[in-house]
C-alpha positions as CSV (number, residue, x, y, z in Angstrom):
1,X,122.3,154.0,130.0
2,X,123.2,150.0,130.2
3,X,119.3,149.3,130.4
4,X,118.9,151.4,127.4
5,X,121.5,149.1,125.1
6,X,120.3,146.6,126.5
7,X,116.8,147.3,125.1
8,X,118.0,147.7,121.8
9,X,119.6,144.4,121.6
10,X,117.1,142.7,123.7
11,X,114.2,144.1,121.5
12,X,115.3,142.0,118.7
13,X,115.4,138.8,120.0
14,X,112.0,139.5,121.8
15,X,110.1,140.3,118.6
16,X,111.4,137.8,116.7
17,X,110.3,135.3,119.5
18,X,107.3,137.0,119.2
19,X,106.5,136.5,115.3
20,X,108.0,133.3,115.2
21,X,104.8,132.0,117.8
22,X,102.3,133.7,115.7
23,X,103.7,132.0,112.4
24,X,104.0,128.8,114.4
25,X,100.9,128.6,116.0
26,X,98.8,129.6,113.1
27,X,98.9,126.4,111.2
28,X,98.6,124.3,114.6
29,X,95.3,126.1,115.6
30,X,94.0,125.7,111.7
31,X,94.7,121.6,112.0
32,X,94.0,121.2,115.8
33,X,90.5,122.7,115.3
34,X,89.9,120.6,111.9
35,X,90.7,117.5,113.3
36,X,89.9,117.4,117.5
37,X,88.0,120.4,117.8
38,X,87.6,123.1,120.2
39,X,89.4,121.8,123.7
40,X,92.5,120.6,121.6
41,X,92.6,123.8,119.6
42,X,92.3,126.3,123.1
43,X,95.4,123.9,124.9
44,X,97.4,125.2,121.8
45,X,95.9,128.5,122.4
46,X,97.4,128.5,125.8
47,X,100.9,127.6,125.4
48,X,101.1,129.7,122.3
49,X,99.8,132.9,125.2
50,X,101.9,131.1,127.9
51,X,105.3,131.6,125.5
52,X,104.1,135.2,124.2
53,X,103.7,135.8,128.3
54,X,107.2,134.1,129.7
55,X,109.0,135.1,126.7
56,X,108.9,138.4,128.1
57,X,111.2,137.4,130.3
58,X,114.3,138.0,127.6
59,X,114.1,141.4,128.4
60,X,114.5,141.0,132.0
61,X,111.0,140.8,132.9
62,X,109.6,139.3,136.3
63,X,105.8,138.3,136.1
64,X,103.7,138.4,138.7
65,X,100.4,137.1,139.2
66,X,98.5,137.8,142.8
67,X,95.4,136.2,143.7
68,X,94.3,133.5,141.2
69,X,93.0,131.5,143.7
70,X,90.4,133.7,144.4
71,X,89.2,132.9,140.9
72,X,86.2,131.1,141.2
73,X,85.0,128.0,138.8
74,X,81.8,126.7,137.9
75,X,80.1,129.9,137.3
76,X,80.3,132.7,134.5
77,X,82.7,135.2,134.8
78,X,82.8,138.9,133.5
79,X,86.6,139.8,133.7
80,X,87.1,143.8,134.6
81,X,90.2,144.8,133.5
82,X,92.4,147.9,132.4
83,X,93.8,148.1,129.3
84,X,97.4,149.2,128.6
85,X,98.9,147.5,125.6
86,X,98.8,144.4,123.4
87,X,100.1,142.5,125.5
88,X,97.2,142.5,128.1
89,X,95.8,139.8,126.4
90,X,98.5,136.8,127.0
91,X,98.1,138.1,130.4
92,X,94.4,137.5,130.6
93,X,94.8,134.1,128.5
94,X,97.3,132.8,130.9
95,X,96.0,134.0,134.2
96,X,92.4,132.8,133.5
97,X,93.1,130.0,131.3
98,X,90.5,127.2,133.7
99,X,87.7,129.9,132.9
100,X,88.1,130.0,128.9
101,X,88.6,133.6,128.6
102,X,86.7,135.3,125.7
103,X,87.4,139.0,124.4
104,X,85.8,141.7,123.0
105,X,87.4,142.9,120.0
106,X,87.6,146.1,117.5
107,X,86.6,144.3,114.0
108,X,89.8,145.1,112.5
109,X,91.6,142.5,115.0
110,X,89.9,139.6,113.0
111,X,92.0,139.8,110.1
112,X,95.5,139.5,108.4
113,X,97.1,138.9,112.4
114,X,98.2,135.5,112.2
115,X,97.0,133.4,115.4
116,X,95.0,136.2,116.9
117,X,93.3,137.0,114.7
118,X,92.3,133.3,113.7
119,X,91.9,132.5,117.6
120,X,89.7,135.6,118.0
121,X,87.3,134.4,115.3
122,X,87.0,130.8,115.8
123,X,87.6,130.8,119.6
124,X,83.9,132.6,121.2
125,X,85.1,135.8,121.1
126,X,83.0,138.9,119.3
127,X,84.5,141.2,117.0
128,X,82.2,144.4,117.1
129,X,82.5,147.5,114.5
130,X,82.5,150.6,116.7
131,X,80.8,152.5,113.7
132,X,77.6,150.3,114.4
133,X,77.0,150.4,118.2
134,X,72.9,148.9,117.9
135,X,75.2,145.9,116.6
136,X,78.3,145.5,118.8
137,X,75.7,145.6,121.9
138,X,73.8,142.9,120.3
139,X,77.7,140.9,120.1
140,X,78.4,142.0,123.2
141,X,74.9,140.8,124.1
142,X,75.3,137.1,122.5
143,X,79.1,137.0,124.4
144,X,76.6,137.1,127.3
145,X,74.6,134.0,126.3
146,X,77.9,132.0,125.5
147,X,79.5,132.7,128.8
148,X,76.3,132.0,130.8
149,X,75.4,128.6,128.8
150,X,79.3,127.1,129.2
151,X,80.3,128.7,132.0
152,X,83.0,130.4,130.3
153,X,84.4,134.3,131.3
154,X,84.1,137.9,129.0
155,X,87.0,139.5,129.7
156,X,86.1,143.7,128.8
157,X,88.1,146.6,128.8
158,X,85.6,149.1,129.9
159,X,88.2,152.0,129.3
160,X,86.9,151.4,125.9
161,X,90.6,151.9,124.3
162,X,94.4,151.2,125.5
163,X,95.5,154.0,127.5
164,X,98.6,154.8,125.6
165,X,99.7,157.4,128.6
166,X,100.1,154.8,131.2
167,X,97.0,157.0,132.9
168,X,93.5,154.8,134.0
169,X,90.4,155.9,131.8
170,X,87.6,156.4,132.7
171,X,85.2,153.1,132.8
172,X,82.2,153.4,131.1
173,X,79.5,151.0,132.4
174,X,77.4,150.1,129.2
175,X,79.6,146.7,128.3
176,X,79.7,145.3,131.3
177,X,75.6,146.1,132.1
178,X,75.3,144.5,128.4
179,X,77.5,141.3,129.3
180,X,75.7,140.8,133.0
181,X,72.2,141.4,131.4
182,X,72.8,138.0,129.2
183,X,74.5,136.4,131.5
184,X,72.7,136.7,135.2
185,X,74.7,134.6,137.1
186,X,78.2,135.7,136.1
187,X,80.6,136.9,138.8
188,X,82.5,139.9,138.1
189,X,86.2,139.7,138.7
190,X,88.1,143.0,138.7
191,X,92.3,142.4,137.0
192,X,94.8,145.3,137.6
193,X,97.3,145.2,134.9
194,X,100.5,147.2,136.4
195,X,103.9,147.3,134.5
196,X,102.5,146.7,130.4
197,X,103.2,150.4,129.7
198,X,106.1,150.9,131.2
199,X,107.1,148.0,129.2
200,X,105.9,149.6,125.8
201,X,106.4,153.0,126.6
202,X,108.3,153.7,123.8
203,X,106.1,151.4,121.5
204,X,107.3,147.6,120.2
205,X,110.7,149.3,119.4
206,X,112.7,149.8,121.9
207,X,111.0,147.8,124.9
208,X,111.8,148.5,128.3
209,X,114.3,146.1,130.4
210,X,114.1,145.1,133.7
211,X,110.1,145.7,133.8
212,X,108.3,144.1,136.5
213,X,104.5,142.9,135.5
214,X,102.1,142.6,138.3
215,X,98.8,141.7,137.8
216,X,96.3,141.3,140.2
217,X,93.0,139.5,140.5
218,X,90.9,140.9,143.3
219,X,88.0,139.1,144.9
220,X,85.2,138.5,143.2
221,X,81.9,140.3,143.4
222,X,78.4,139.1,143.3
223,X,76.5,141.8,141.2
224,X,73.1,141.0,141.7
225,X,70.6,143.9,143.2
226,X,73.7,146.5,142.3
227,X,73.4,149.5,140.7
228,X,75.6,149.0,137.5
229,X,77.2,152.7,137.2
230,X,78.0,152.4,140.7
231,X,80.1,149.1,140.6
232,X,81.7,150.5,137.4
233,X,83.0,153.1,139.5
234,X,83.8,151.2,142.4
235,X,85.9,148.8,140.1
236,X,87.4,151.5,138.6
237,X,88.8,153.0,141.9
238,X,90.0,149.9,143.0
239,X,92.1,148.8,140.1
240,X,93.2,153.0,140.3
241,X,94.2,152.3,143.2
242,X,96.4,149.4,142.8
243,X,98.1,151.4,140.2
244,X,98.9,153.9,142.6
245,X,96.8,156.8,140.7
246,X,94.9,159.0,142.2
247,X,91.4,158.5,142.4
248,X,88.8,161.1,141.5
249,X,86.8,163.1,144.0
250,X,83.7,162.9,143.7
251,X,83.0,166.6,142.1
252,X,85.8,165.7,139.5
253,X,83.3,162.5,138.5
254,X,80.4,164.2,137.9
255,X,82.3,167.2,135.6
256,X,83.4,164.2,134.2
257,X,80.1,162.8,133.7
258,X,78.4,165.8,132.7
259,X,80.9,166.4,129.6
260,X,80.4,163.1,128.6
């Protein structure tokens, strides 16, 4: 009963927080990039994730983060991820900030938001339009090329869509075949994201209290010779795992599979 109060009260303060980094941040991203460019504009980019991220912690939240060391540098990286709620991507941002993380993005994301939706169009991410598949896999295709010529990471939510249940999708293989196809040399590097629906279980209004956020970056794995549907899988049960969900046998897979 006292968390739930508190969440109304905290809620508040949170969102407001929120929105007042967006507003802030906006004009700073507009000038930064005007004037200095790309690496002054991303620094900006980072704090603004690093206060959406930390702010979370008005609401009681403790933040984890497990295994960023193993993150490698110097080499392209296709970030494997599940997808829970909004706020996945801070997570992402502040975790693999060394690696310039780039997204892939519903179309609609690209406008009226502001700051993400001006970062997500001026900062290597794609935008894709899910009613034209030939030409988000030809985005999703160039995201390849960026990564692999600057050594930047794709981050991709192979669940295709936020799973508003708290429950693991499954993965579907086709982005991250797309993303490795462009960009050969690109380690991937499975991310568990544990505690982002429980915080938004009830939506932005109220927000849970007292939430603890862990997010794990596993070791990386070297793709080439693998069978891509396979891996898929294989990431898929892992970050499961670390959820503590059960994973699917392997008869439940291919029912799965056939009424796909």
């Amino acid at each position: 009963m006292i968390k739930k109060i508190l969440s109304y009260f905290l809620t508040p303060i949170y969102l407001l927080w929120f929105g007042l980094l967006l507003v802030v941040f906006h004009p700073i991203q507009m000038v930064t990039r005007s004037i200095w460019g790309y690496p002054v504009r991303k620094k900006t980019v980072d704090i603004m994730n690093y206060g959406l991220l930390y702010g979370l912690q008005i609401l009681g939240t403790k933040i984890t983060f497990r295994g960023l060391e193993k993150i490698p540098q110097g080499r392209p990286l296709i970030i494997v991820a599940n997808h829970q709620t909004t706020i996945d991507i801070p997570a992402v941002i502040v975790g693999f900030r060394k690696n310039h993380p780039k997204f892939i993005s519903k179309i609609e994301l690209g406008k009226w938001i502001p700051s993400i939706s001006y970062n997500l169009r001026h900062g290597g991410s794609v935008l894709i339009d899910r009613k034209n598949p030939r030409q988000a896999v030809k985005d999703i295709l160039m995201l390849g090329k960026h990564i692999e010529a600057n050594n930047y990471a794709a981050c991709i939510f192979p669940e295709g869509t936020r799973a508003k249940d708290g429950k693991l999708k499954q993965f579907m293989p086709a982005g991250i075949a797309s993303l490795y196809k462009s960009s050969p040399s690109a380690l991937i590097v499975p991310f568990a994201i544990d505690g982002n629906y429980e915080l938004m279980k009830h939506g932005y209004f109220p927000m849970s209290v007292g939430v603890h956020l862990k997010l794990t970056v596993f070791d990386p794995i070297e793709p080439s010779g693998k069978d891509m549907t396979e891996l898929t899988q294989q990431i898929e049960d892992m970050i499961r795992k670390e959820l503590g969900q059960e994973i699917s046998s392997p008869k439940e897979k291919v029912r799965s599979e056939v009424k796909i």
